[in-house]
C-alpha positions as CSV (number, residue, x, y, z in Angstrom):
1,X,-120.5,-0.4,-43.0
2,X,-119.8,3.2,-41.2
3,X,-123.5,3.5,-41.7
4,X,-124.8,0.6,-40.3
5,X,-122.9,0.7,-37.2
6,X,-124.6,4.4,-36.3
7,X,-127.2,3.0,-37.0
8,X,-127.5,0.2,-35.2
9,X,-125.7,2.1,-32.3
10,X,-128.8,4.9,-32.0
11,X,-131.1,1.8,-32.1
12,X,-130.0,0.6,-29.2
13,X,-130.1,3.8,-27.2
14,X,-133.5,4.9,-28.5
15,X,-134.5,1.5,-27.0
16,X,-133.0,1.6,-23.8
17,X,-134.5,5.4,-23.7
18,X,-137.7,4.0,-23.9
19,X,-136.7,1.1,-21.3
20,X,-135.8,3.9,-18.8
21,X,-138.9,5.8,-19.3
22,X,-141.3,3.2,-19.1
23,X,-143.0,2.8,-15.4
24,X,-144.1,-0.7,-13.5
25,X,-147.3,-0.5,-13.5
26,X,-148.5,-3.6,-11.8
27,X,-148.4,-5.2,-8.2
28,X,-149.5,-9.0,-7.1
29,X,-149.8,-9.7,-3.5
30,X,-150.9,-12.6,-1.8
31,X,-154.1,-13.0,-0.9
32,X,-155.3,-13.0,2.6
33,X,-158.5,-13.3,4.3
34,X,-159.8,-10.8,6.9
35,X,-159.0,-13.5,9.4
36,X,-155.0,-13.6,8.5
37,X,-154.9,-9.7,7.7
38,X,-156.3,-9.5,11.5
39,X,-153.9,-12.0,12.8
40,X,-150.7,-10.2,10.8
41,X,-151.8,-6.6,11.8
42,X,-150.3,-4.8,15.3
43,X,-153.7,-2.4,15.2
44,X,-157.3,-2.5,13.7
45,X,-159.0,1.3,13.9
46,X,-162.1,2.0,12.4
47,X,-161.6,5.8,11.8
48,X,-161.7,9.2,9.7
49,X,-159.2,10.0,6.8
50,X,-157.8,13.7,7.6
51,X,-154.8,14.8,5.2
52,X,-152.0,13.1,3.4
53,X,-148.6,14.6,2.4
54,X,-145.6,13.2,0.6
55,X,-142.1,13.5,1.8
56,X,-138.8,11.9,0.4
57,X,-137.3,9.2,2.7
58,X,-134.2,8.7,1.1
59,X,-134.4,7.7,-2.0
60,X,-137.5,6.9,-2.1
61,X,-141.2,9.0,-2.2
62,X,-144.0,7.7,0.9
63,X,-147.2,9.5,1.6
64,X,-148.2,9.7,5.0
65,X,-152.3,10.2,5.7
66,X,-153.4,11.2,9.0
67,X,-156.2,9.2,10.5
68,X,-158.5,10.2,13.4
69,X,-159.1,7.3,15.2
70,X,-163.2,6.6,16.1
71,X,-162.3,2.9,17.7
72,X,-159.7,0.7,18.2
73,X,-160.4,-3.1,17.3
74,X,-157.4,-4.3,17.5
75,X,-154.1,-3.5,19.5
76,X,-152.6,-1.8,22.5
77,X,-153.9,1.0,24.1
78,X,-151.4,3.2,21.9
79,X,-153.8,5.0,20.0
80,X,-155.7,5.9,23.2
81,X,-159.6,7.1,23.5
82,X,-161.1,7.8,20.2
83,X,-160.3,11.5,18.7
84,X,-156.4,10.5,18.5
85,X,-154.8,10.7,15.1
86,X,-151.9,8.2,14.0
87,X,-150.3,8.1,10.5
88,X,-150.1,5.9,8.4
89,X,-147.0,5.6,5.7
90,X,-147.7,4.2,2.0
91,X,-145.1,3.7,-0.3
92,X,-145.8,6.3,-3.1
93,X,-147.0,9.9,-4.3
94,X,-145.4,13.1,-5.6
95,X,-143.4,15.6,-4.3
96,X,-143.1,18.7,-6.4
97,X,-142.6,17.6,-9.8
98,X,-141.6,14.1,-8.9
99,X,-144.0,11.6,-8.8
100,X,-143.3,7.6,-7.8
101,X,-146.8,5.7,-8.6
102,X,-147.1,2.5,-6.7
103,X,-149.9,0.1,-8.3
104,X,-151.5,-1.7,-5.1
105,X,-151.2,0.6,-3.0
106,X,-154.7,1.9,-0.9
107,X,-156.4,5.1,-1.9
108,X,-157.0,7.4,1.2
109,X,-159.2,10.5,0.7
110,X,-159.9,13.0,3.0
111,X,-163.1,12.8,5.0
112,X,-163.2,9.0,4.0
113,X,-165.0,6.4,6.7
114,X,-162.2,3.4,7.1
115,X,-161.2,0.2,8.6
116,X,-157.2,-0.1,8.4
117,X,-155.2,-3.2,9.5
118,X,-152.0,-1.7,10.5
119,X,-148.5,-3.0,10.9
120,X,-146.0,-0.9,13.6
121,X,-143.1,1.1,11.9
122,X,-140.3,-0.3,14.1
123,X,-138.3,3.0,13.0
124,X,-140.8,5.2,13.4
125,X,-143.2,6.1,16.8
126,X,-146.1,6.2,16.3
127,X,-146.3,5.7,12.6
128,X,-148.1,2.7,11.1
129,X,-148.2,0.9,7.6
130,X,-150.7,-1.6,5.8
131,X,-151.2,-4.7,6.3
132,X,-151.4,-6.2,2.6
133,X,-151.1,-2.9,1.1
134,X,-154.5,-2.4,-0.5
135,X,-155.9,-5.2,1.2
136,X,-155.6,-3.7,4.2
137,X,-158.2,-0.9,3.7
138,X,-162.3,-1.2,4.1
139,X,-164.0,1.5,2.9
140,X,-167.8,2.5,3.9
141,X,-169.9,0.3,1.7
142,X,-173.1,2.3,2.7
143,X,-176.3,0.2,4.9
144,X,-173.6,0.0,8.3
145,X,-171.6,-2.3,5.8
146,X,-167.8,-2.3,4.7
147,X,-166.6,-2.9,1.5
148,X,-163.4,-4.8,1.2
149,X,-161.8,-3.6,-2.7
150,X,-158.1,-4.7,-2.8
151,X,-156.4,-2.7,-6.0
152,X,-153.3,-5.2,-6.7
153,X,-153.6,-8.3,-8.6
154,X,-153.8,-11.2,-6.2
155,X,-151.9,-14.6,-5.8
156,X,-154.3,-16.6,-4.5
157,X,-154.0,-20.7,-3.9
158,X,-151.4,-20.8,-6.9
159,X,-153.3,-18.8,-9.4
160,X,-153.6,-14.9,-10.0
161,X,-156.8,-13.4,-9.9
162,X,-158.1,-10.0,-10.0
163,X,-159.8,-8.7,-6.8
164,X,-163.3,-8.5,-6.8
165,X,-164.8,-5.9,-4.3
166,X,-166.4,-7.7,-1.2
167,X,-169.3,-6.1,1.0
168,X,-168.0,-7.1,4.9
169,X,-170.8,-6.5,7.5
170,X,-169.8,-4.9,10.9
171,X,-170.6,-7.9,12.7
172,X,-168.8,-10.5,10.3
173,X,-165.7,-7.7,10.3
174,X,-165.7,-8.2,14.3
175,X,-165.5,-11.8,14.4
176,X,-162.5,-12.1,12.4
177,X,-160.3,-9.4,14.4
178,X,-161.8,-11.4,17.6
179,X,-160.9,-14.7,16.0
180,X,-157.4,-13.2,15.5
181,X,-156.6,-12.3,19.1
């Protein structure tokens, strides 16, 4: 009976040991439109990805990219003439040997062409985050045209879909942060 007990007791630790070390490794968001995402976000820049670094907030890891701003779409005149940089704060990335992965969340890589819809961080000047997380982002698509690739798994009219990558032209891009005004 001795034997059983110990046995069922290291059991139930090695399974909550693997619970601990397990990692979330999925994100659904709701799905918006380029027309909602434009009329949610505080700033629309087309711009230039400069550098990222990771910093502890807290509990909590964020990495914050730097983005040279070519035009603003969207906005007040905060971000000034093109040439000015703003950040923009993800949830997520490492720091040292810590790392704190967040599925969803919008690749930014130095030297990278981009459309970001931006929210204001109330707490921080001059420090923005995404609109819809992934969704937020439009990446070069090549031919003058954007391509639109959320990463998250999308709620979407009561069903869950995966995103699909979707080629946005410059002009159809325009209308909706116009219609959104």
């Amino acid at each position: 009976m001795k034997k059983r007990w110990i046995w069922a007791v290291l059991g139930c630790l090695a399974g909550a040991v693997a619970l601990e070390q397990s990692t979330a490794t999925a994100t659904t968001l709701m799905a918006l439109s380029l027309e909602q995402l434009a009329r949610r976000a505080d700033l629309v820049v087309r711009g230039t990805v400069r550098q990222s670094r990771s910093e502890w907030r807290g509990p909590l890891i964020y990495t914050v990219t730097a983005v040279e701003v070519a035009e603003r779409l969207k906005g007040p005149s905060a971000p000034g003439p093109a040439g000015r940089t703003i950040e923009v704060a993800q949830l997520g990335g490492a720091v040292g040997r810590d790392a704190m992965p967040v599925a969803g969340a919008a690749e930014l890589r130095p030297g990278e062409q981009v459309v970001l819809f931006l929210l204001r961080n109330r707490e921080r000047t001059g420090e923005y985050y995404l609109a819809g997380m992934s969704q937020g982002k439009l990446g070069v698509a090549g031919d003058g045209a954007w391509l639109w690739a959320p990463t998250a798994t999308l709620w979407d009219n009561g069903a869950l879909r995966e995103p699909t990558p979707r080629r946005v032209t410059r002009d159809a891009l325009r209308a909706a942060v116009r219609g959104a005004r």
